[in-house]
VMD Tcl script that builds the backbone (N, CA, C; Angstrom):
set m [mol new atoms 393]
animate dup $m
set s [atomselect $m all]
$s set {name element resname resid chain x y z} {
  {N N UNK 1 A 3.282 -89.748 -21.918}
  {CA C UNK 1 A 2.738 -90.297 -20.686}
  {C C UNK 1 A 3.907 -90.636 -19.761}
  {N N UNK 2 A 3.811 -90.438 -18.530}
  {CA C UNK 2 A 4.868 -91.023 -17.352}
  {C C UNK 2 A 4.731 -91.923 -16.757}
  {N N UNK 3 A 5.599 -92.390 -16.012}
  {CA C UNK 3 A 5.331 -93.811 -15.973}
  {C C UNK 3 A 5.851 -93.753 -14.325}
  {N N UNK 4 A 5.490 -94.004 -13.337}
  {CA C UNK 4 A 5.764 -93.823 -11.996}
  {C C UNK 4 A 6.381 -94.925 -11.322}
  {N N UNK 5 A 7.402 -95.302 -11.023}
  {CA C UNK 5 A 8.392 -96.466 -9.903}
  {C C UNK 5 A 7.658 -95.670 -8.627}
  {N N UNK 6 A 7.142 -96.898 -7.842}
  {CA C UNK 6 A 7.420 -96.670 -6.257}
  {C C UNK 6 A 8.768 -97.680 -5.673}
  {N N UNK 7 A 9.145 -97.246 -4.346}
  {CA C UNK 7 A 10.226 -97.953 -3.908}
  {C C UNK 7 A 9.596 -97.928 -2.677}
  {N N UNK 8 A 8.599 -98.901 -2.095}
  {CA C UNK 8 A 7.854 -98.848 -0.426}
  {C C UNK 8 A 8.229 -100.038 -0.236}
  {N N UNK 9 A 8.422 -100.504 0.994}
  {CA C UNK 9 A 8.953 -101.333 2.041}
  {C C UNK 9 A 7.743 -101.767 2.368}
  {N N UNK 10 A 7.105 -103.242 3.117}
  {CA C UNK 10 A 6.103 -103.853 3.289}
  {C C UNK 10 A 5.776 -103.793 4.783}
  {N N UNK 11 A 4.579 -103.548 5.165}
  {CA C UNK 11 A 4.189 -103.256 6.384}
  {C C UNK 11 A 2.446 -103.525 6.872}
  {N N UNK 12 A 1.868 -103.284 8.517}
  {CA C UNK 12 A 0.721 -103.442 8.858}
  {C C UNK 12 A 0.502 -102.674 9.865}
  {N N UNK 13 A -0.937 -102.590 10.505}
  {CA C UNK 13 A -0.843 -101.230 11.231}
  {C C UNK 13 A -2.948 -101.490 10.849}
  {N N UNK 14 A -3.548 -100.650 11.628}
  {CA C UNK 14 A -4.626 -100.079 11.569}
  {C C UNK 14 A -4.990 -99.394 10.617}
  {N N UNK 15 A -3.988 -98.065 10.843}
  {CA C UNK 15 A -4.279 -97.314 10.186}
  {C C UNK 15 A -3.049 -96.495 9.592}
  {N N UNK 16 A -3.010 -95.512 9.121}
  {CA C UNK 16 A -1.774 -95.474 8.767}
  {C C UNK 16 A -1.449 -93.889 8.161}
  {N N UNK 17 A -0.641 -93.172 9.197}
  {CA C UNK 17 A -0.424 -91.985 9.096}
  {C C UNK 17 A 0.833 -91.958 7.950}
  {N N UNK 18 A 1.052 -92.002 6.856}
  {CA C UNK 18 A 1.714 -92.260 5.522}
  {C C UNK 18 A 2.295 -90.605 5.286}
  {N N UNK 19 A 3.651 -90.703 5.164}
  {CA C UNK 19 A 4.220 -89.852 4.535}
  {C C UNK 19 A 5.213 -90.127 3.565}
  {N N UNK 20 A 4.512 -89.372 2.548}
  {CA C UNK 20 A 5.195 -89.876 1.249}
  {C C UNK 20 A 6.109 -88.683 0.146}
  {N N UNK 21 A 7.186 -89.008 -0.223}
  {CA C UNK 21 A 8.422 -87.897 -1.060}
  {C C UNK 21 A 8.074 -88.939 -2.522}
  {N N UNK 22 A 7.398 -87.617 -3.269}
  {CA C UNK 22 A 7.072 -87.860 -4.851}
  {C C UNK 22 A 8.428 -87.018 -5.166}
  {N N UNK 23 A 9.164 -87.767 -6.397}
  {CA C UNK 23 A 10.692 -87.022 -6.244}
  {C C UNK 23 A 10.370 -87.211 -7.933}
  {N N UNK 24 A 10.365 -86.140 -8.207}
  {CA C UNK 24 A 10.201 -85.868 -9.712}
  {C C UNK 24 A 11.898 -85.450 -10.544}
  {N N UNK 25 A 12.320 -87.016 -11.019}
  {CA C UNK 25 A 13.822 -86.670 -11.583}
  {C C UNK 25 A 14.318 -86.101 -12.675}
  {N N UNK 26 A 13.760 -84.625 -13.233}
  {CA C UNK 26 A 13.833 -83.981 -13.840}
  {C C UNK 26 A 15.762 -83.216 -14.532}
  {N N UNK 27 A 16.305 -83.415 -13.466}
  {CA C UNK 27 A 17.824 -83.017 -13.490}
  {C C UNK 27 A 17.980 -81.810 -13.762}
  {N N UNK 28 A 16.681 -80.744 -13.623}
  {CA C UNK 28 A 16.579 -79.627 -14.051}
  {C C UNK 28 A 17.958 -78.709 -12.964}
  {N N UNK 29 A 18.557 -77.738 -13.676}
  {CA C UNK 29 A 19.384 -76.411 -13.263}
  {C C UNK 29 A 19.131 -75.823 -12.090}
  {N N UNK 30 A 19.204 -75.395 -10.978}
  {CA C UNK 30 A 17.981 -74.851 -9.628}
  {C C UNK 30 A 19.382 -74.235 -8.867}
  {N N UNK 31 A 18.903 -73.694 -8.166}
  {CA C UNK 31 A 19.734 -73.740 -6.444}
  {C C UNK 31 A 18.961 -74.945 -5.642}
  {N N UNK 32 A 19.870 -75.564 -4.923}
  {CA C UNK 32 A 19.185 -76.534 -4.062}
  {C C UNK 32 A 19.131 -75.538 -3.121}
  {N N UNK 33 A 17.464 -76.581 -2.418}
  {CA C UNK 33 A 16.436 -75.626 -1.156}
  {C C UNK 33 A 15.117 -74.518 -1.873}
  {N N UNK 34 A 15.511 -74.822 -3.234}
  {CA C UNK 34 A 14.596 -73.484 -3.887}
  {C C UNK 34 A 13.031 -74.037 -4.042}
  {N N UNK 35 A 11.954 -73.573 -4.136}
  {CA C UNK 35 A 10.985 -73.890 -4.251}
  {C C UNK 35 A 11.020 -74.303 -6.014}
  {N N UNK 36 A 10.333 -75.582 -6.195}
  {CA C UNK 36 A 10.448 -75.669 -7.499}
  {C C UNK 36 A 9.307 -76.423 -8.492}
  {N N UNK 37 A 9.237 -76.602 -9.410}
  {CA C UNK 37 A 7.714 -77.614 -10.350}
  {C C UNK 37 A 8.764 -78.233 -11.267}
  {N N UNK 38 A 8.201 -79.725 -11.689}
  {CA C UNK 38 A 8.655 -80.720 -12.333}
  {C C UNK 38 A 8.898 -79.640 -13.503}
  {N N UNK 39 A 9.853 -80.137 -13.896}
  {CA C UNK 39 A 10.384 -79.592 -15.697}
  {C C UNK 39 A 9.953 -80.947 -16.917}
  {N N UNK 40 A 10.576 -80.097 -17.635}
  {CA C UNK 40 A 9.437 -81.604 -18.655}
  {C C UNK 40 A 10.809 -82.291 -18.575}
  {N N UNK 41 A 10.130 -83.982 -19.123}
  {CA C UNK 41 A 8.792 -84.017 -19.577}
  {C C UNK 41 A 7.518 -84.144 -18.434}
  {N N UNK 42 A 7.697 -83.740 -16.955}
  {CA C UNK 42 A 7.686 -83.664 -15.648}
  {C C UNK 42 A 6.499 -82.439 -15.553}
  {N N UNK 43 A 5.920 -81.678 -16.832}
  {CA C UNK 43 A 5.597 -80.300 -16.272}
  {C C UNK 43 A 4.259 -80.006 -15.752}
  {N N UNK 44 A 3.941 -81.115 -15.642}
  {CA C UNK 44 A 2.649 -81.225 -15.258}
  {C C UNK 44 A 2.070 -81.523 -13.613}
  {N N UNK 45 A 3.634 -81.917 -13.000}
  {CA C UNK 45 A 3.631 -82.191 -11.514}
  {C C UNK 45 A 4.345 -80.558 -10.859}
  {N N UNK 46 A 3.474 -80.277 -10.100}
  {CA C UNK 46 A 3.651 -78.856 -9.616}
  {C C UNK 46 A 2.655 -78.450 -8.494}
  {N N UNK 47 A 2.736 -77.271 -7.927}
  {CA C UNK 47 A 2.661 -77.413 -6.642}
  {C C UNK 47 A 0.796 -76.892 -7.192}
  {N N UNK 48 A -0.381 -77.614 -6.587}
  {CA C UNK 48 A -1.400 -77.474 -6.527}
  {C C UNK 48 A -2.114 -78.317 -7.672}
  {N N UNK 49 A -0.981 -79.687 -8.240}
  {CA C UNK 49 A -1.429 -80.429 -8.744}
  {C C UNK 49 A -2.438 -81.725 -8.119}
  {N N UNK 50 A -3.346 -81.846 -8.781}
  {CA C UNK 50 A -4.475 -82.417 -8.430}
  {C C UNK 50 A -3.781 -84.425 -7.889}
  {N N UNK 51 A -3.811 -84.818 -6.531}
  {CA C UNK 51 A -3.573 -85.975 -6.694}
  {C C UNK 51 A -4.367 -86.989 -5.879}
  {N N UNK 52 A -4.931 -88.345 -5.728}
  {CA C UNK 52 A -5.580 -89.288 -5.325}
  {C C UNK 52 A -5.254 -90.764 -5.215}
  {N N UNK 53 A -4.897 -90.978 -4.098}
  {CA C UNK 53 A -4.188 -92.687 -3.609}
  {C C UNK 53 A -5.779 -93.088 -3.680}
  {N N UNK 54 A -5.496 -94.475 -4.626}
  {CA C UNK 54 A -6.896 -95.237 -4.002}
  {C C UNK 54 A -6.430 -96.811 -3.582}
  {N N UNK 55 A -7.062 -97.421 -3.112}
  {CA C UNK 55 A -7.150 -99.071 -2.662}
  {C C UNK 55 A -7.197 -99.987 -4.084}
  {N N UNK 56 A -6.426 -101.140 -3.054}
  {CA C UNK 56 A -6.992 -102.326 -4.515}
  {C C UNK 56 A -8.038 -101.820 -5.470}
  {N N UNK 57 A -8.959 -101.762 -4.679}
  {CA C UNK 57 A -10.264 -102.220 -5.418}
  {C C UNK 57 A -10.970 -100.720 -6.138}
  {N N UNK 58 A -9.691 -100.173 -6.018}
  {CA C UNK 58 A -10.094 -98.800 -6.709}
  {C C UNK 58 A -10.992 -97.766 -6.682}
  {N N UNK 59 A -11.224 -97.442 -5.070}
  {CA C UNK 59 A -12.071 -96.434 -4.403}
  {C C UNK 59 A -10.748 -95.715 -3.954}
  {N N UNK 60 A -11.558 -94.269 -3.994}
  {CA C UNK 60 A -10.367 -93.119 -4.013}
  {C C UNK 60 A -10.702 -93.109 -2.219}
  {N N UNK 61 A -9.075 -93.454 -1.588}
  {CA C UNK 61 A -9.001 -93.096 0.391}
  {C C UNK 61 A -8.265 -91.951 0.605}
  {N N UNK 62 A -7.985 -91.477 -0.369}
  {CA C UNK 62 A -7.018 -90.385 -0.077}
  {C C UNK 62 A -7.156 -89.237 -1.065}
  {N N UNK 63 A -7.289 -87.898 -0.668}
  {CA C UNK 63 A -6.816 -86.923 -2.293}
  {C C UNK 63 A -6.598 -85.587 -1.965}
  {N N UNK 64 A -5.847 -85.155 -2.654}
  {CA C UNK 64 A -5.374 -83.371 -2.017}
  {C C UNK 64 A -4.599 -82.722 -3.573}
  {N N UNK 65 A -4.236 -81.981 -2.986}
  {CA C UNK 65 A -3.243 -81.209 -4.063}
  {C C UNK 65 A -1.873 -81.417 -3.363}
  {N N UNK 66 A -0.691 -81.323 -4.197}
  {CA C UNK 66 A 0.508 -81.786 -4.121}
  {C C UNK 66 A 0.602 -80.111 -3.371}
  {N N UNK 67 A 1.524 -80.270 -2.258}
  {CA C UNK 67 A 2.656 -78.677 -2.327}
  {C C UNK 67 A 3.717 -78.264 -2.661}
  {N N UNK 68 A 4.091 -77.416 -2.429}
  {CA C UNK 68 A 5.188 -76.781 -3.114}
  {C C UNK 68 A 6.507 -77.655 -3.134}
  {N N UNK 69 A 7.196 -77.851 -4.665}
  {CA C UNK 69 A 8.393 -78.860 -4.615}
  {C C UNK 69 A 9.715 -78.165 -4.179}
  {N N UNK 70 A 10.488 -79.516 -3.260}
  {CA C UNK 70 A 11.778 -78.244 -2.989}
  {C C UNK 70 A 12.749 -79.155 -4.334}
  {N N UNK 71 A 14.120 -78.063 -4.231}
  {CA C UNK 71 A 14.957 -78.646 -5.155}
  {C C UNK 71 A 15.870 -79.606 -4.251}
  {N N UNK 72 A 16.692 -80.660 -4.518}
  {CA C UNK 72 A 17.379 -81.518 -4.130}
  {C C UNK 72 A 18.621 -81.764 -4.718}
  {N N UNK 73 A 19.886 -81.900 -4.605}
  {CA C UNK 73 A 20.576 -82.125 -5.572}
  {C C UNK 73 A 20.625 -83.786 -5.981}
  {N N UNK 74 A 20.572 -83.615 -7.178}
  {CA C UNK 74 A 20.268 -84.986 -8.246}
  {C C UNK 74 A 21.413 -85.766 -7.583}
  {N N UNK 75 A 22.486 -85.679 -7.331}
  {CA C UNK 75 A 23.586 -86.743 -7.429}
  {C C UNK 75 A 24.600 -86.257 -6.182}
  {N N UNK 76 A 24.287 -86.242 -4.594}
  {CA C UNK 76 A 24.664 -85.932 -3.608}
  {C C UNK 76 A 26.427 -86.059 -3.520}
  {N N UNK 77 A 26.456 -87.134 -4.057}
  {CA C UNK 77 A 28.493 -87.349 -4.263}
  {C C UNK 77 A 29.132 -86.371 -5.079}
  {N N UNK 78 A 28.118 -85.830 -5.377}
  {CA C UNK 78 A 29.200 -84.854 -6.387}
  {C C UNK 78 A 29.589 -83.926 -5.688}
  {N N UNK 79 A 30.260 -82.868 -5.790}
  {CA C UNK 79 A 30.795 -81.344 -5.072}
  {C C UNK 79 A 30.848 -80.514 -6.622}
  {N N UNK 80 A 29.070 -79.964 -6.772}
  {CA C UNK 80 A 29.251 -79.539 -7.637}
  {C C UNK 80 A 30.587 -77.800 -7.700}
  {N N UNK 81 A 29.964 -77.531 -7.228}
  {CA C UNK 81 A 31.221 -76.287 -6.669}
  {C C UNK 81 A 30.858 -74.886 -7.379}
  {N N UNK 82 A 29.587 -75.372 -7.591}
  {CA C UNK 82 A 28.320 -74.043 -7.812}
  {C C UNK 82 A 27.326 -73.726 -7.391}
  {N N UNK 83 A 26.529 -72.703 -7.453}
  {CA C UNK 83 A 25.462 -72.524 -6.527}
  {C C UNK 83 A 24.415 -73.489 -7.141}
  {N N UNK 84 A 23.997 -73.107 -8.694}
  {CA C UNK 84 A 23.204 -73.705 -9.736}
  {C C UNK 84 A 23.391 -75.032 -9.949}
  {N N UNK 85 A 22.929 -76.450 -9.494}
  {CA C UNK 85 A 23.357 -78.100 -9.979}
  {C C UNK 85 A 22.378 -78.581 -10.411}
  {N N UNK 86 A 22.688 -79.664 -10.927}
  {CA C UNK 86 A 21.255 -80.091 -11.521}
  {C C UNK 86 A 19.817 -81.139 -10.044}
  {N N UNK 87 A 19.148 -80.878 -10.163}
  {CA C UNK 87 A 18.426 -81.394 -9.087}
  {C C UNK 87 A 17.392 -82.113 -9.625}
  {N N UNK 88 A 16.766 -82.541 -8.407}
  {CA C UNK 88 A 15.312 -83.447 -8.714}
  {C C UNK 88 A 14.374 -82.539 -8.183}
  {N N UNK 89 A 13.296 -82.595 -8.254}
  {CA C UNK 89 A 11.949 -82.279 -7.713}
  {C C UNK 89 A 11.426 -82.403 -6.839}
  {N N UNK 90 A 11.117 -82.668 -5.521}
  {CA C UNK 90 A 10.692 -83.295 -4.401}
  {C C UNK 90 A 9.499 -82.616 -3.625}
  {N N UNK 91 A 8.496 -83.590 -3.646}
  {CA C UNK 91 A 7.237 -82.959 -2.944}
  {C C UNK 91 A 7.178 -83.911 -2.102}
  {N N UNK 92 A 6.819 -83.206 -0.698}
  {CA C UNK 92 A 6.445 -83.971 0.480}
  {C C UNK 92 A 5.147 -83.888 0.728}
  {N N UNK 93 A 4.343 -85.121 0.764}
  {CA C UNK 93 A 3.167 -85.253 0.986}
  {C C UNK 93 A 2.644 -86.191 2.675}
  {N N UNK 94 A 1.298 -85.468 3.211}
  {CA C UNK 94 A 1.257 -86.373 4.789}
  {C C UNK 94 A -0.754 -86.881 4.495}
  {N N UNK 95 A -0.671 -88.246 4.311}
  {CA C UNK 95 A -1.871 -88.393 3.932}
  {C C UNK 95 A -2.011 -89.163 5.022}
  {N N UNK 96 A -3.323 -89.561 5.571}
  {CA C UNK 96 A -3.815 -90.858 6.387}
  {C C UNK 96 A -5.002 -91.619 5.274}
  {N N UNK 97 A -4.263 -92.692 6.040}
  {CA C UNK 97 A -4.736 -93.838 4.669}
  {C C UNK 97 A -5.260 -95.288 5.831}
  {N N UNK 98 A -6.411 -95.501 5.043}
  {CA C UNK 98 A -6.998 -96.735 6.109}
  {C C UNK 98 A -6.427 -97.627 5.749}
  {N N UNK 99 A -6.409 -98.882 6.685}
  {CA C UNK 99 A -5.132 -99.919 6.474}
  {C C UNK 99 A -5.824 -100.995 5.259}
  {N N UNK 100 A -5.008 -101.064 4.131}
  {CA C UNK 100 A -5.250 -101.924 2.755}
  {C C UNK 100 A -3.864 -102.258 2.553}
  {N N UNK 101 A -4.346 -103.738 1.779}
  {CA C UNK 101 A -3.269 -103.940 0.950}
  {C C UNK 101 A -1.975 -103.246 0.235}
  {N N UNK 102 A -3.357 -102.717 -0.597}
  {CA C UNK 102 A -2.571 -102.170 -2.000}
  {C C UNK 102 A -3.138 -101.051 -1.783}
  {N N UNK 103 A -2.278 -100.340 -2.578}
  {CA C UNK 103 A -2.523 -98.949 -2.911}
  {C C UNK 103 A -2.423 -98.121 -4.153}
  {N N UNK 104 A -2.546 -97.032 -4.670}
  {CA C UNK 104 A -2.345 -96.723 -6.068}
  {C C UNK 104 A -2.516 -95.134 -5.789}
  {N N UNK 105 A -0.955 -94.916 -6.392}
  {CA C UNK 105 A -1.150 -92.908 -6.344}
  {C C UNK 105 A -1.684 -92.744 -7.701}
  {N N UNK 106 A -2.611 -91.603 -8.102}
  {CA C UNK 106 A -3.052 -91.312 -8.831}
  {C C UNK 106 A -2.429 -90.210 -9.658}
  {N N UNK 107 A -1.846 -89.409 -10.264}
  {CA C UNK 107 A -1.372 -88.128 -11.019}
  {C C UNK 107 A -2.128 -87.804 -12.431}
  {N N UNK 108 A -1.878 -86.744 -12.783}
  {CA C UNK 108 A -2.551 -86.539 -14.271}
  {C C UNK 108 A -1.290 -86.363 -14.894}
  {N N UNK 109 A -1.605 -87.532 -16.292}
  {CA C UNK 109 A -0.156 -87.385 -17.285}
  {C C UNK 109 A 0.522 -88.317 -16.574}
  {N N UNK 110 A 0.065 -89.245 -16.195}
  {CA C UNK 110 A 0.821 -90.030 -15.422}
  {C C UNK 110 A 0.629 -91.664 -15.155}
  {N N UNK 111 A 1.571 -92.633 -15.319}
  {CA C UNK 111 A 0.393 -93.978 -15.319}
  {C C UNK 111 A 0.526 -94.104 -13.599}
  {N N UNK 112 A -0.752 -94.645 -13.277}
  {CA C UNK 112 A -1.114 -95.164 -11.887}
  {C C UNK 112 A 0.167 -95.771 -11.341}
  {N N UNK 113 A 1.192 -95.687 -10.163}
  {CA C UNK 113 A 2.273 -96.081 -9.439}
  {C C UNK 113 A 1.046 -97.396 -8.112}
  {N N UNK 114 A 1.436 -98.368 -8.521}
  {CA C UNK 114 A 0.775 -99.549 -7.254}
  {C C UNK 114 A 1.935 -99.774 -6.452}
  {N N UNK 115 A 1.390 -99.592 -4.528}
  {CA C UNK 115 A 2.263 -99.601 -3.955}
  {C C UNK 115 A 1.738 -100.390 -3.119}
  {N N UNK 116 A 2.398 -101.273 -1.991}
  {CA C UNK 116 A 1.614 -102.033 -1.102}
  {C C UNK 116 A 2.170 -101.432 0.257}
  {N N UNK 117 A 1.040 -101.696 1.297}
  {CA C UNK 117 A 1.626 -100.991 2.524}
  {C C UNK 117 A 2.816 -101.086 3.231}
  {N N UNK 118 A 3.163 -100.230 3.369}
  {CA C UNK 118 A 4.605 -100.266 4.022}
  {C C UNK 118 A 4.858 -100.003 5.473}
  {N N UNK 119 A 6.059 -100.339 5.925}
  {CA C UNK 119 A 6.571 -100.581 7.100}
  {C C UNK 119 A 6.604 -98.931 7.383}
  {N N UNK 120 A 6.314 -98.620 7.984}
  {CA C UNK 120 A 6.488 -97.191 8.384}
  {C C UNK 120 A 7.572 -96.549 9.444}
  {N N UNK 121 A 8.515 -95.891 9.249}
  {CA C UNK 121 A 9.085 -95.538 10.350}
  {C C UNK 121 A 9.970 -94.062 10.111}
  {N N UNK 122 A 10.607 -93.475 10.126}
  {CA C UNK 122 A 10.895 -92.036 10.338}
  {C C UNK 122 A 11.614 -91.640 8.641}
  {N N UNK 123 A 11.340 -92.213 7.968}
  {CA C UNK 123 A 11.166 -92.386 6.398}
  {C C UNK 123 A 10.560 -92.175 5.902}
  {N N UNK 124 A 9.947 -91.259 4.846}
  {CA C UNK 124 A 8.798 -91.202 4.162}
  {C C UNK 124 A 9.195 -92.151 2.987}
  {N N UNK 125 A 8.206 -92.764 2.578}
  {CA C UNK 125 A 7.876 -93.963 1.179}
  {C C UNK 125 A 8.071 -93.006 0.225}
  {N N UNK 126 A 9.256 -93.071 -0.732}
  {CA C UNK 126 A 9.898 -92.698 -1.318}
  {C C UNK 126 A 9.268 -93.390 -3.394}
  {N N UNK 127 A 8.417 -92.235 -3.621}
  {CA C UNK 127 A 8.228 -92.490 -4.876}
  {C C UNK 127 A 8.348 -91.794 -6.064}
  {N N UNK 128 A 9.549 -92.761 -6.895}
  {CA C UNK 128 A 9.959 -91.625 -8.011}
  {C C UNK 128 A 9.785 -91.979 -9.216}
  {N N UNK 129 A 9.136 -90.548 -9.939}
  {CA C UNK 129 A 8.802 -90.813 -11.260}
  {C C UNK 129 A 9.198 -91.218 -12.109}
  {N N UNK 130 A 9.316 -91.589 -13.535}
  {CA C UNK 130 A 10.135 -92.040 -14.231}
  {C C UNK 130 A 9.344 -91.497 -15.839}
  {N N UNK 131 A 10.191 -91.156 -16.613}
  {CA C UNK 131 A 8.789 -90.485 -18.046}
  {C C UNK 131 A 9.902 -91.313 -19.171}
}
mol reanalyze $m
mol bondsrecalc $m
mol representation Tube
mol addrep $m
């Protein structure tokens, strides 16, 4: 089972045009920029995976399929000084979400990540997995 960290910043608003980077830290081998799917124990997050934010009170406000992950390099300070480094996973997701408290991304193989609304600004809410 995985276990999901969010890292969101606290915020208010109406409503709330939410963009969110699910960063799956796999450290898998890649070219960064490549299209890519979580590696295990990760293998279950991939592009047309089934996902659903719901509210406190646990009504589903949000749900889609994830898209396609790009690769990232895992550890930006480095100079790996190859094409191939180890990377993370990164799916960018653009949901609108009515204004609540709390929140909760949903995944399969995955425990529920509770996030509370965040401050929004040219950042996407940055949530990374953890297994």
């Amino acid at each position: 089972m995985l276990t999901v960290v969010a890292l969101v910043p606290a915020c208010g608003g109406s409503g709330i045009d939410a963009d969110l980077r699910i960063v799956v830290p796999d450290n898998n081998v890649r070219e960064e920029g490549v299209e890519c799917s979580g590696a295990r124990p990760f293998r279950s997050i991939h592009r047309g995976t089934a996902y659903s934010i719901e509210d406190g009170a646990g009504d589903v406000v949000a749900d889609g399929e994830l898209p396609a992950g790009q690769a990232v390099n895992a550890d930006p300070s480095v100079d790996w000084g190859v094409e191939r480094i180890p990377t993370v996973c990164v799916f960018d997701v653009e949901v609108e979400l009515p204004e609540r408290t709390r929140y909760r991304l949903v995944l399969p193989d995955a425990l529920p990540v509770e996030f509370e609304r965040g401050l929004l600004g040219d950042e996407p809410l940055r949530l990374v997995l953890s297994g």
